[in-house]
Phi, psi and omega in degrees: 000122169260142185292095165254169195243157197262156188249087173315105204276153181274181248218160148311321189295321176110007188256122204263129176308133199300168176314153169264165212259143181317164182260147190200144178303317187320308203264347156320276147332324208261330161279336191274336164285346161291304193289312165309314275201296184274004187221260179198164169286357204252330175275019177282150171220152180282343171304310168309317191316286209294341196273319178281353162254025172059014165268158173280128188329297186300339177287009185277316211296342179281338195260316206221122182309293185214203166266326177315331176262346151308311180322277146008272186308307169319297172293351178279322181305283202288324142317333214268302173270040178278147160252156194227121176292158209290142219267089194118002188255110176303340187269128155272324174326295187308290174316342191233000154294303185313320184293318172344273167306337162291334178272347152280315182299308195296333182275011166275318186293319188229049153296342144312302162327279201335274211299029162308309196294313180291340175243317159320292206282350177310117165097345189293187161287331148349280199291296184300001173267335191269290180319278187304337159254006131290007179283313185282345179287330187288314179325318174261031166274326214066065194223119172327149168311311185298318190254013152272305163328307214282320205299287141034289216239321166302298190310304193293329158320277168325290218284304141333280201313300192280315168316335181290301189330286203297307191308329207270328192269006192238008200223145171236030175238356168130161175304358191276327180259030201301161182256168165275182185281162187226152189328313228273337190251014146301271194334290197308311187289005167277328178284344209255344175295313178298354165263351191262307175295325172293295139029270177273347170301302169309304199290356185274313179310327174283314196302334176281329197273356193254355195274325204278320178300322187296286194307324180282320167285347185271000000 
């Protein structure tokens, strides 16, 4: 098959128009969370994809396989900026305030993207970077595996679960076409983080009082 390369014609000036900036997985993603964001998830294509980055849908394919791995890739993008507590930090109150609030802003920012996340990002690195340091944060908290594990599994549970809840409650055409979240469901979702931390502060209180007592007998 032959090929041709286009001849950048000069400019009035006499000057030839810059380069288009290389095709890349990076930029790839970056149009495809913009495209998603001004339109809906359910209209991305790869064709649409290629058209806003002036390529043709088969040059996406060297970079991104099929869409199932545009998805994929997308949501990993947007995971990548979860904030996570720092590897060792013992105030967990704090690490699971922070992870909250990041995981809000980001479903504020991407609201259409967001309900992406739980099943694209599933098993990626991503996700075990979000999961595994809340696992060492509770660990240094002092807290047993099993009630690191459940502690864990509350938080991400709760934060996910209900931020999905609300996007899904702002749209009447489904989360793809979510609005953003509102003061009133901010409030709310602060008050019910804040029974969860309480939860686990008593449950952290039992586990030093059963560590002191384990100490005193043996």
């Amino acid at each position: 098959m032959t090929t041709h390369s286009r001849v950048e014609q000069p400019s009035p000036e006499g000057s030839t128009r810059p380069p288009r900036a290389p095709l890349t997985r990076s930029r790839i993603l970056d149009a495809a969370v913009d495209y998603v964001d001004r339109n809906c998830l359910a209209d991305l294509s790869m064709r649409k994809l290629g058209a806003q980055l002036g390529v043709e849908a088969m040059a996406l394919y060297w970079h991104v396989p099929n869409k199932a791995a545009l998805l994929e890739g997308v949501a990993e993008l947007l995971m990548s900026r979860l904030e996570v507590p720092a590897a060792g930090d013992p105030d967990w109150e704090r690490g699971v305030r922070r992870f909250a609030a990041s995981v809000r802003l980001l479903a504020r920012e991407h609201p259409r993207i967001f309900p992406l996340l739980p099943n694209a990002a599933r098993g990626t690195p991503e996700m075990r970077r979000v999961l595994g340091g809340l696992d060492a944060m509770w660990r240094a908290a002092g807290l047993d595996e099993q009630h690191a594990f459940r502690a864990s599994w509350a938080v991400h549970g709760y934060v996910m679960g209900v931020t999905l809840w609300e996007l899904a409650m702002t749209s009447e055409g489904g989360a793809e076409t979510a609005g953003p979240l509102s003061a009133a469901c901010d409030a709310a979702f602060q008050s019910g983080l804040e029974l969860i931390i309480d939860g686990l502060r008593a449950q952290q209180l039992g586990a030093d009082q059963r560590g002191r007592s384990s100490s005193v007998t043996s």
